[in-house]
Structure formats: structure tokens, C-alpha cells
Residue, then its C-alpha position, 0 to 999 in steps of 0.5 A: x550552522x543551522x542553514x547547513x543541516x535544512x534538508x529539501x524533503x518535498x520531492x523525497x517524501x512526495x515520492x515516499x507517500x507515492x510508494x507507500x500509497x501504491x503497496x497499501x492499495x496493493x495490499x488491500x485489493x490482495x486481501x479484499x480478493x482473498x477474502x471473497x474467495x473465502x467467502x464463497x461457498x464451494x461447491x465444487x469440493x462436496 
């Protein structure tokens, strides 16, 4: 029975961390560029 219910999951969680690695690298270039807009003085709007 418990030889039934062992699940493989190398290639499923390998591409899970994939993912989740790719959205949080997304993720913290969006803010970091965010951020630096933010940060910079404007100029152009006195």
C-alpha cells in the first residue's frame, strides 16, 4: 500500500522552483526599477 501512494516528484518540484524563481526575480527587478524612479528627483515637474 505504501509502494502505491510514493510520488516522483524530482521533475514537478524542479520545475516548480523553476517558476517560483523566475516570478521572484521578476518581482524584484519590477520594484527595484520602481524604486529608482522614485527616488530620483523630478525635475521636470517644478
Amino acid at each position: 500500500m505504501n509502494e502505491s501512494t510514493d510520488i516522483n516528484t524530482g521533475l514537478a518540484g524542479s520545475l516548480v522552483m523553476i517558476v517560483l524563481t523566475i516570478a521572484f526575480v521578476v518581482l524584484l527587478v519590477s520594484f527595484y526599477r520602481r524604486y529608482k524612479r522614485a527616488s530620483e528627483p523630478d525635475n521636470d515637474q517644478e
